[in-house]
MARKENU-924583 format. One line per 4 residues: their letters; for each residue y, z, x of C-alpha. Coordinates in steps of 0.5 Angstrom, whole numbers, plus 2048, in hexadecimal, padded with zeros to 3 digits. Layout:
# MARKENU-924583
a	Y/Z/X | ...
//
This chain:
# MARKENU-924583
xxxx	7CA/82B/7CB | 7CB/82C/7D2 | 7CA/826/7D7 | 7C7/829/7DF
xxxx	7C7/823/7E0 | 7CE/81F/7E1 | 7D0/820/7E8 | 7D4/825/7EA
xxxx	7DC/825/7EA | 7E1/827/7EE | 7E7/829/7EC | 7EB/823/7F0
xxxx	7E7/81E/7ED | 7E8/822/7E5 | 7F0/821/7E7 | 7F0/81B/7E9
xxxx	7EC/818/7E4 | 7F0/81C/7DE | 7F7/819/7E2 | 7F4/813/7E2
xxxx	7F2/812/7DB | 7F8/815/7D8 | 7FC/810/7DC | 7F8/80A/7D9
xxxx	7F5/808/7E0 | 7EE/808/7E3 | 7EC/80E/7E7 | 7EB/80D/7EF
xxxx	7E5/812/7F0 | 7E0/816/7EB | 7DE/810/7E8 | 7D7/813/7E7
xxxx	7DA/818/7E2 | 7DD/813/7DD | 7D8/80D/7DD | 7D4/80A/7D7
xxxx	7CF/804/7D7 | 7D0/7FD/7DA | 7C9/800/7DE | 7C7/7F8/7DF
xxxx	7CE/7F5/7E1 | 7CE/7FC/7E6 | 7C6/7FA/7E8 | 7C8/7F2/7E9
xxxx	7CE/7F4/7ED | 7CA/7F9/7F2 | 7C5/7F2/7F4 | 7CB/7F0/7F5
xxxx	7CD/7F5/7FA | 7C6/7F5/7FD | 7C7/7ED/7FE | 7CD/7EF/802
xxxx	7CA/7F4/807 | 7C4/7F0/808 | 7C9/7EA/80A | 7CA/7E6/805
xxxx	7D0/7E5/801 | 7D2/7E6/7F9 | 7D7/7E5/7F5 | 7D8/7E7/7ED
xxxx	7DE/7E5/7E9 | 7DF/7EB/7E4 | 7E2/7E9/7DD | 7E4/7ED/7D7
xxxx	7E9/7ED/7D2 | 7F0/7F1/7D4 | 7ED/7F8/7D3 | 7E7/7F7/7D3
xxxx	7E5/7FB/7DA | 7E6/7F7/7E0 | 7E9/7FB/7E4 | 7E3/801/7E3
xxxx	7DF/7FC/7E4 | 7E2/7FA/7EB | 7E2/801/7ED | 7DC/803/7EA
xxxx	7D9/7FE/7EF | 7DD/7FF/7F5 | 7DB/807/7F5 | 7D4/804/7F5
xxxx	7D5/800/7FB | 7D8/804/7FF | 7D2/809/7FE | 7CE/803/800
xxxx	7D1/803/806 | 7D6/7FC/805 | 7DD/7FD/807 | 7E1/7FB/801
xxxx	7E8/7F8/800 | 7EC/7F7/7F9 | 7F3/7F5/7F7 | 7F5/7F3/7F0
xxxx	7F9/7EB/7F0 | 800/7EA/7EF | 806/7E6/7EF | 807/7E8/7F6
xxxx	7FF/7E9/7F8 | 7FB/7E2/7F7 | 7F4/7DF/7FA | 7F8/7D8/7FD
xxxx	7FF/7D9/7FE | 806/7D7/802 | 80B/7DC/803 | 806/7E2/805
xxxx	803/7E2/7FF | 7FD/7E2/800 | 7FD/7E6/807 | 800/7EC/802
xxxx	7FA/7EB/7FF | 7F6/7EC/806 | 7FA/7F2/807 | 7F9/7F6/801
xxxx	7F2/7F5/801 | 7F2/7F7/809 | 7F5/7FD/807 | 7F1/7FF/801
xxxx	7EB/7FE/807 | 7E6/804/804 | 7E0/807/807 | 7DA/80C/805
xxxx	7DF/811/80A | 7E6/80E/807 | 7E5/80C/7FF | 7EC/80D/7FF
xxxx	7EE/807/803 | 7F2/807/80A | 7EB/806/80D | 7ED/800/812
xxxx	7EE/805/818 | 7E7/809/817 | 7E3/802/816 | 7E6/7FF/81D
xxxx	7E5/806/820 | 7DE/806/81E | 7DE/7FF/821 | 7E0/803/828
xxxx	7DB/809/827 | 7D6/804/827 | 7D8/800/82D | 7D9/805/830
xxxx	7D2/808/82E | 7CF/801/831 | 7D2/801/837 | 7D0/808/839
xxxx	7C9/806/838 | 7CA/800/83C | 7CF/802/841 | 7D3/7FC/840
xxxx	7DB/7FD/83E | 7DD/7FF/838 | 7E1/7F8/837 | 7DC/7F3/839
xxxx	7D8/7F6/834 | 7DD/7F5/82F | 7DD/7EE/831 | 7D6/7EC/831
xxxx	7D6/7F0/82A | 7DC/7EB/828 | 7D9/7E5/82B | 7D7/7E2/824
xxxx	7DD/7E3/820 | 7E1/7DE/826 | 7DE/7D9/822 | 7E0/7D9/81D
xxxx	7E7/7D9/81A | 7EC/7DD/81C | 7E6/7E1/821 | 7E9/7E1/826
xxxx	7F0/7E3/825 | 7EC/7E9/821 | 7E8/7EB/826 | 7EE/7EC/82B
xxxx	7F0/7F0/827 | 7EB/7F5/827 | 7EB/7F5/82F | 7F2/7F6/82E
xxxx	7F1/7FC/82A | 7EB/7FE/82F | 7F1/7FE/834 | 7F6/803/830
xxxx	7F0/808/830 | 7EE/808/836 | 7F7/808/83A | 7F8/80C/834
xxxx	7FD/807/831 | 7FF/808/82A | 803/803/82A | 7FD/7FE/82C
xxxx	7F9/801/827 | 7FE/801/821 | 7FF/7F9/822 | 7F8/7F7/822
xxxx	7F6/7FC/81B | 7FD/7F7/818 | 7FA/7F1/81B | 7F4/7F2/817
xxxx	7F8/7F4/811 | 7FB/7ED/812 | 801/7F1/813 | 805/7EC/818
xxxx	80A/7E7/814 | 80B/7E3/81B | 807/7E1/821 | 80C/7E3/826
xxxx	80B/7EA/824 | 803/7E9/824 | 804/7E6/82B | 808/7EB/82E
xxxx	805/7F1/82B | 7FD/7EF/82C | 7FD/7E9/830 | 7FA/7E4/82B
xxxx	7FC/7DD/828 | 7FB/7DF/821 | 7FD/7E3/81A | 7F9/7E4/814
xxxx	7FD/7E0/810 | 7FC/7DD/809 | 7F8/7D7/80A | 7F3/7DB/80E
xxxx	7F1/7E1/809 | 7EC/7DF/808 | 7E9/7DD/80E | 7EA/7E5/811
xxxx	7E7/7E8/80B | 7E1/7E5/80D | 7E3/7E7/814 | 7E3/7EE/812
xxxx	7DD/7EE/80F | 7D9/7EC/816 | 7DD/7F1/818 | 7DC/7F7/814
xxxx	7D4/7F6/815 | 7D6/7F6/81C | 7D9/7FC/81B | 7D3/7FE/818
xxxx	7D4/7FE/810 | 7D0/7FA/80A | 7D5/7F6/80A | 7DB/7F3/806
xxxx	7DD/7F3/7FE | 7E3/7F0/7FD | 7E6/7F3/7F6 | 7EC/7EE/7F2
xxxx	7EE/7F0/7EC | 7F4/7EE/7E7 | 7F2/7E6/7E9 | 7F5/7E5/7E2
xxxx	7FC/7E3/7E7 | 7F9/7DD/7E9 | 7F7/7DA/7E2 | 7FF/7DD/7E0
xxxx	802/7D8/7E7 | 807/7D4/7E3 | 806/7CF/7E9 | 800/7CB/7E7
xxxx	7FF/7C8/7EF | 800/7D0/7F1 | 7FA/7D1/7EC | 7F6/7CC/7EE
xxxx	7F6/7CE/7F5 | 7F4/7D5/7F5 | 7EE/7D3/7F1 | 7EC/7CF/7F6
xxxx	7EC/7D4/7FA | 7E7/7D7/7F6 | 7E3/7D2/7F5 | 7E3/7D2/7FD
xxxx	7E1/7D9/7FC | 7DB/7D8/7F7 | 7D8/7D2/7FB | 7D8/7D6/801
xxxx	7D4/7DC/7FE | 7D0/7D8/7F9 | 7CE/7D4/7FE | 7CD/7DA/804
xxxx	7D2/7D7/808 | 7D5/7DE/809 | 7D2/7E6/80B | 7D2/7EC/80A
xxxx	7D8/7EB/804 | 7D9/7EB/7FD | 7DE/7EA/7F8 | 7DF/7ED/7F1
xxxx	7E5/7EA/7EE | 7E7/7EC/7E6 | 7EB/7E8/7E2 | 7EC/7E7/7DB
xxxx	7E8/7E2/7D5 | 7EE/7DD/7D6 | 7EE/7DE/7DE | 7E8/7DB/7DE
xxxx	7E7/7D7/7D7 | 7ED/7D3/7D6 | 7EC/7CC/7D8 | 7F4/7CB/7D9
xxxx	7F5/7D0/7DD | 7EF/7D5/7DE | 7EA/7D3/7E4 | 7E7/7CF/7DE
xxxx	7ED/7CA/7DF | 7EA/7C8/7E7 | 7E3/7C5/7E6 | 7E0/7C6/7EB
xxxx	7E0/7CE/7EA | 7DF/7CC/7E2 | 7D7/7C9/7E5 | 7D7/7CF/7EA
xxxx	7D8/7D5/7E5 | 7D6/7D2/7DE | 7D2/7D7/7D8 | 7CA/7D7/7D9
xxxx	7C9/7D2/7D3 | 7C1/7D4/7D3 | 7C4/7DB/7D3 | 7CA/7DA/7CE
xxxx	7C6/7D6/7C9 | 7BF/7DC/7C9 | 7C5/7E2/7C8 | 7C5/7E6/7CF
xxxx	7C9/7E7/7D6 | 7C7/7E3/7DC | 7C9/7E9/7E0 | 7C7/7E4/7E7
xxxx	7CD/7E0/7E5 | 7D4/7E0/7E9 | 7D8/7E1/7E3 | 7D5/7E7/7E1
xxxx	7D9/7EA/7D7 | 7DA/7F0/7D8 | 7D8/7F2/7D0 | 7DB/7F6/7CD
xxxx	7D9/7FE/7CC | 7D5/801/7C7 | 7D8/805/7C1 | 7D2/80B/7C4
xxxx	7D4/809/7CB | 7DB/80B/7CA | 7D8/812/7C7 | 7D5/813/7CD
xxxx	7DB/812/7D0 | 7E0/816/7CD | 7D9/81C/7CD | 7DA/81B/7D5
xxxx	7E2/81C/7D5 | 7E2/821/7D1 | 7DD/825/7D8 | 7E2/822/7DC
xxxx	7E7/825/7D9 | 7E3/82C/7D8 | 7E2/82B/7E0 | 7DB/82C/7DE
xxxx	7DB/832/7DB | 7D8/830/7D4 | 7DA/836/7D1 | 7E2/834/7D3
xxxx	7E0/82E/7CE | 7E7/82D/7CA | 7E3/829/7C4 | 7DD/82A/7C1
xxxx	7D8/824/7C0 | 7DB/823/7B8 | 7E2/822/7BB | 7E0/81D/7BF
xxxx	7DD/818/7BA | 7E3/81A/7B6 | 7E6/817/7BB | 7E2/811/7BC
xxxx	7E3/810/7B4 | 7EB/812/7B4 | 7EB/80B/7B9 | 7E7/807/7B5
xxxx	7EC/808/7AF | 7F1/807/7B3 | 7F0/800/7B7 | 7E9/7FE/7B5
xxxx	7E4/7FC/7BB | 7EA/7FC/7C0 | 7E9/803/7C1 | 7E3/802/7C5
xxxx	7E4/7FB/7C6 | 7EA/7FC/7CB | 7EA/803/7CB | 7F0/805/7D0
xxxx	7F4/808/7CA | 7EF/80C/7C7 | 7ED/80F/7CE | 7F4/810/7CF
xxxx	7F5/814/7C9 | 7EF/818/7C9 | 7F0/81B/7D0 | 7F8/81C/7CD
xxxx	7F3/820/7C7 | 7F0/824/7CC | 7F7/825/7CF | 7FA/828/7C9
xxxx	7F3/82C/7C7 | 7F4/82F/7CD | 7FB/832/7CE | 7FA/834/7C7
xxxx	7F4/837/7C6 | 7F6/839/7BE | 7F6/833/7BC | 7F1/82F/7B8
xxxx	7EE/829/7BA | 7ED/827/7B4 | 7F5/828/7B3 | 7F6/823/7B8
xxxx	7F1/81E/7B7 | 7F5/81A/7B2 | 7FC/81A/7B6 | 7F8/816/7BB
xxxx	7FC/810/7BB | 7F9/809/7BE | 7FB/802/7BF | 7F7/7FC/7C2
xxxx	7F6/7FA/7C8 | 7FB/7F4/7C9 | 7FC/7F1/7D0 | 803/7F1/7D0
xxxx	802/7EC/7D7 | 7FF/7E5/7D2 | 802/7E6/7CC | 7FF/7E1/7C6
xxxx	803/7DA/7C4 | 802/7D9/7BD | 7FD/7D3/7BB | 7F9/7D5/7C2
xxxx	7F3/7D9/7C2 | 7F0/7DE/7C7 | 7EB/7DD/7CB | 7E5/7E1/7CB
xxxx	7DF/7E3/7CF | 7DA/7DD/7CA | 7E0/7D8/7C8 | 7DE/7D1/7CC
xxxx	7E2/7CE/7D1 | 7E6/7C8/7CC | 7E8/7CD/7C8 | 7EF/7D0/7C7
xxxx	7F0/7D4/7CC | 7F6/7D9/7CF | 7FD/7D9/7CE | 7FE/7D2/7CD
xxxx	804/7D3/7D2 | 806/7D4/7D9 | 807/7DB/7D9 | 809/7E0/7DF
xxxx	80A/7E6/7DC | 80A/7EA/7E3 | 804/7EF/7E6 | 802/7F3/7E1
xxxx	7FA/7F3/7E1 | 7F5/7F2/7DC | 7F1/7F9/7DF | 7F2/800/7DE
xxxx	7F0/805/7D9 | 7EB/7FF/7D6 | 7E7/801/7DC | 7E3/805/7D6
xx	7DE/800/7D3 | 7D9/801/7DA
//
């Protein structure tokens, strides 16, 4: 039947969506048109987002199976705080892009997050420039008001971040923007927004460019994003979230003492926001079952973080989902909920228009049972290849119209989902979401398979 009520699409969203889907990644805008359950994992995440605004702080570790729908979820909740208000930065971890490093590791982790800087206006990123320009309209707006200088605003403004680390530097910076603007110096202007994107390698360029002593470096990121936090409500926003996926490539660090460092970065990061020690930010960082549980080299493995982020043993023993803790399964998608979302592809590729429908609801449960057959409950379970194949369906039925569905149905072939990144050594079994912490767990080997993540089209479970 026709539904009046779902959102009205726009044909750049149904295109993105559809090229999304087909290249097996997760879309970047539209999400609403394709989303299905996990209505209270979404409700608890929204508190949270609330708590930011208010002051406060927050910090989740996302945890799901490869496939599993991380990285929809990570994108379902940015869209949600950038309508909220907060400002949002994300990345995805690398070998070249860590929380603690040497090298610039963990300095190309601030820049891609920096880059990625999205707002209400600017949800595709490279908002940094319109966040600090907002920063001066409002400076601007109270030193006329006041009839003080533009710049003595700035720095009254700013004062309370000099007390903090890296504070003073940062909001010489800002002045030094402020400066460009007024003398119509570019070149001014450029060099603060690379400074803020932790662009400088070296100190002498800092110095020479913008007169300051200091560069974000890697054993200062932290400190700045907490910075930009302060900075941004100064701007005028909610607030901060801080989205880092695939933090599967810590647990893959072959060097046991590189490993160990970056968790206590995030053991930092866990006690500053449990214990409120930071504002107006929050971290959602995704990452899979053996990330988290494996006890030789998961966060399990550091003691500390172990005690922090352990199973709600009152909520494990009656059966539910503690849905306040830090560590938050995602479960995996219903049968019924995967209908529903083949039901929502099926008007996103029609472009909303139900009497373009390519398939008829019989196909679809034809389609679902076909699934079944194939490879059991991993179709709805890590459901990347069914949707791949449906979309690729809709695809073929469309440029084809003589064709029968019901031809085509039984020529869909489907593996699967196998993450290529963390592959199984015999006698070792895999982690899941209830497996206990002394158990076998991983790989059982060091392994650094490259940068291939554990997202993607596994988004599908929300």
């Amino acid at each position: 039947m026709p539904n009046d009520n779902k959102p009205r699409l726009r044909p750049r969203e149904r295109d993105a969506i559809i090229q999304s889907l087909r290249a097996g990644v997760t879309p970047r805008t539209g999400l609403q048109h394709i989303q299905v359950g996990r209505a209270r994992e979404v409700a608890a995440l929204l508190k949270d987002i609330e708590r930011i605004a208010d002051g406060g702080s927050a910090i989740r570790f996302i945890i799901g199976e490869f496939g599993s729908g991380k990285s929809f979820f990570l994108q379902l909740i940015r869209t949600i705080a950038l309508e909220k208000g907060l400002v949002t930065i994300h990345a995805d971890l690398s070998p070249d892009r860590r929380l603690h490093a040497t090298g610039g590791r963990a300095r190309n982790l601030y820049a891609e997050l920096l880059r990625n800087l999205s707002t209400r206006t600017k949800p595709d990123g490279n908002g940094l420039t319109s966040v600090v320009e907002r920063f001066i309209t409002e400076a601007r707006r109270q030193a006329d008001a006041s009839g003080e200088r533009v710049d003595v605003v700035i720095e009254a403004r700013l004062d309370h971040l000099s007390e903090l680390v890296g504070g003073y530097d940062f909001a010489q910076v800002i002045k030094a923007y402020w400066d460009g603007h007024e003398r119509d110096n570019e070149q001014r202007k450029y060099d603060a927004i690379r400074w803020l994107r932790g662009e400088f390698t070296t100190k002498t360029d800092a110095r020479n460019a913008l007169g300051v002593r200091t560069i974000i470096d890697d054993a200062s990121v932290y400190d700045h994003l907490k910075l930009f936090s302060l900075f941004v409500r100064q701007a005028g926003y909610a607030g901060l979230l801080v989205n880092l996926d695939e933090m599967v490539n810590l647990y893959k660090l072959v060097n046991r003492q590189a490993r160990l460092s970056n968790y206590e970065q995030i053991l930092r990061i866990l006690n500053d926001c449990l214990q409120g020690s930071a504002e107006y930010i929050g971290f959602l960082l995704g990452g899979t079952p053996e990330f988290l549980l494996d006890p030789r080299k998961g966060l399990y493995s550091y003691e500390a973080l172990h005690s922090r982020l352990a199973e709600n043993a009152f909520a494990r023993n009656a059966g539910v989902i503690d849905y306040s803790s830090p560590t938050l399964h995602l479960a995996n998608l219903a049968p019924e909920e995967l209908l529903i979302l083949l039901k929502n592809l099926r008007h996103v590729y029609a472009s909303g228009d139900t009497g373009k429908y390519l398939l008829p609801d019989e196909a679809l449960t034809a389609f679902l049972a076909h699934c079944s057959q194939r490879i059991g409950d991993a179709y709805f379970r890590t459901p990347r290849n069914t949707i791949k194949a449906f979309v690729d369906l809709l695809a073929v039925l469309e440029q084809n119209p003589d064709l029968q569905w019901t031809q085509l149905i039984k020529q869909v072939h489907l593996e699967k989902e196998r993450n290529t990144d963390m592959p199984e050594v015999s006698g070792m079994d895999k982690v899941g979401v209830g497996a206990p912490a002394g158990g076998n767990v991983g790989s059982g080997t060091d392994i650094d398979n490259g940068d291939r993540g554990e997202g993607g089209l596994a988004t599908f479970r929300l």
